[in-house]
Backbone bond lengths (Angstrom), bond angles and torsions (degrees), N, CA, C in turn:
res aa  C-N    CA-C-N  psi(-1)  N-CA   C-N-CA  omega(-1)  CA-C   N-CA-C  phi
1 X - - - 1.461 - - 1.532 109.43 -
2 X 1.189 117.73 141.39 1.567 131.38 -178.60 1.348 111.69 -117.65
3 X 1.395 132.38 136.14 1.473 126.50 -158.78 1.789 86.00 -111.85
4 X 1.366 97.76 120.61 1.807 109.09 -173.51 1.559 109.68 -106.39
5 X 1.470 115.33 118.22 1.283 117.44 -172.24 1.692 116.41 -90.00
6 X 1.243 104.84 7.09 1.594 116.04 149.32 1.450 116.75 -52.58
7 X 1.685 108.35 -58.02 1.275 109.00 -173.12 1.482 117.98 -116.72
8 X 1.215 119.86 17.66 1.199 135.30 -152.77 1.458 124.19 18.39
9 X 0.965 125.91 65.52 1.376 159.91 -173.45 1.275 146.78 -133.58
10 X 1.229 152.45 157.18 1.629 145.91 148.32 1.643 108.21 -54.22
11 X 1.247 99.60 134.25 1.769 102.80 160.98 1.845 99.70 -139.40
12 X 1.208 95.31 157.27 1.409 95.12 -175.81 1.414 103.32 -82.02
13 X 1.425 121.76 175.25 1.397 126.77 -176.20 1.427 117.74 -71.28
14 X 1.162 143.59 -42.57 1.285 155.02 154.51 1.713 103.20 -24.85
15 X 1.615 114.58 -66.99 1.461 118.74 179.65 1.383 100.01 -61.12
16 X 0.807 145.70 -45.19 1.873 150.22 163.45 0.933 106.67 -9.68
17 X 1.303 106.18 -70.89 1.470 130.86 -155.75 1.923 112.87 -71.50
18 X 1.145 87.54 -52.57 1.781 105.49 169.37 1.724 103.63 -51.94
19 X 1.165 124.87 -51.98 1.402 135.97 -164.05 1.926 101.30 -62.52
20 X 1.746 91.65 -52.60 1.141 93.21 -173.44 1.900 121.52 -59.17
21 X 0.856 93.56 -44.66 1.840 110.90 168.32 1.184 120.72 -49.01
22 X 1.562 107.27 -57.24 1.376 101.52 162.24 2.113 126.40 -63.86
23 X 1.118 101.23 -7.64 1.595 122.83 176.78 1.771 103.15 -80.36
24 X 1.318 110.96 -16.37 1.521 109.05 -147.57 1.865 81.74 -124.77
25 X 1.346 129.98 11.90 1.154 109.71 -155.32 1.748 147.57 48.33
26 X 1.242 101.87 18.56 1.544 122.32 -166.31 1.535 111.36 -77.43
27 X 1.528 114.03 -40.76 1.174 160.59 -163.39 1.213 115.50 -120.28
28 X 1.427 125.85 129.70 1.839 116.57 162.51 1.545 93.25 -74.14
29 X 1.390 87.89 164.54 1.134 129.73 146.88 1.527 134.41 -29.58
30 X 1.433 125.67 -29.99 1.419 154.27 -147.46 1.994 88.78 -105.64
31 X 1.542 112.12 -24.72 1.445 105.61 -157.76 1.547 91.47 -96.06
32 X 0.982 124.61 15.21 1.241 127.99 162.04 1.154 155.71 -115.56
33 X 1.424 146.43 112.22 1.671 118.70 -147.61 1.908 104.26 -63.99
34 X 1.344 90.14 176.94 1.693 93.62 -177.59 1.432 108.51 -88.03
35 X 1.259 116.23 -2.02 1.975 109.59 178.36 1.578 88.87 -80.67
36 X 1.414 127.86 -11.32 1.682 99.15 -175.33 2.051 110.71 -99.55
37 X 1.463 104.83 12.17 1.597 116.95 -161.13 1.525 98.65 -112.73
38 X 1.686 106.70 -31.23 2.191 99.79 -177.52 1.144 98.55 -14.37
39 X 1.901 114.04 -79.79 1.196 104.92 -129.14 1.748 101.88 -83.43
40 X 1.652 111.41 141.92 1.057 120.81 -157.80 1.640 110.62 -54.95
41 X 1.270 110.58 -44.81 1.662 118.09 177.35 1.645 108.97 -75.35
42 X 1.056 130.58 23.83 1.665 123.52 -168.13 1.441 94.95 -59.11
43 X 1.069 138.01 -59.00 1.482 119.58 -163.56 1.021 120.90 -55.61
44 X 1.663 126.77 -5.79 1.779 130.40 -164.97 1.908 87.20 -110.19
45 X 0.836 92.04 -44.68 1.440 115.42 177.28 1.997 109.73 -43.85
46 X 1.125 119.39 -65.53 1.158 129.52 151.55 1.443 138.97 -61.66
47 X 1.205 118.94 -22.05 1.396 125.00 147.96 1.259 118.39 -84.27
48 X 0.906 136.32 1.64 1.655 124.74 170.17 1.689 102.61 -109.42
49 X 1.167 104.95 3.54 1.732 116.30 167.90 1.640 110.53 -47.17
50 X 1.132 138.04 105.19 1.667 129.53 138.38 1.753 111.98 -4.77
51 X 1.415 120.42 -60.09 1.019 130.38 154.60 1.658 129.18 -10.85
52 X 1.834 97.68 -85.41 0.894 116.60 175.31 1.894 124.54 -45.78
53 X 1.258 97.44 122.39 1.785 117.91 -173.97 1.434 101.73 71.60
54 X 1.576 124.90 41.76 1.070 123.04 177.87 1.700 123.52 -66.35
55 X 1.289 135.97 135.33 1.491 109.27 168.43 1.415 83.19 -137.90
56 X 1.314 96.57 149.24 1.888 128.75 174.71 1.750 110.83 -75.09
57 X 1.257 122.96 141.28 1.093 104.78 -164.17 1.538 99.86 -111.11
């Protein structure tokens, strides 16, 4: 679980990952529900995540 400051919440890693892509332009926008888009800056918002480009070692 990853604690996402989009929604201030847990999301599992899979949704992470999707979020992040769509953060990175990889992905529209559309691949994402709209509770992770409110806040108007989410994509700056999600890249400056700890999270974001995470890999497990």
């Amino acid at each position: 679980m990853f604690h996402c400051e989009l929604i201030n919440s847990d999301i599992s890693g899979s949704d992470c990952i999707i979020v992040c892509d769509v953060a990175d332009d990889m992905l529209k926008e559309t691949a994402i529900d709209s509770k992770f888009k409110v806040k108007e800056d989410f994509k700056e918002i999600c890249k400056n995540c700890k999270f974001h480009n995470y890999e497990e070692e």
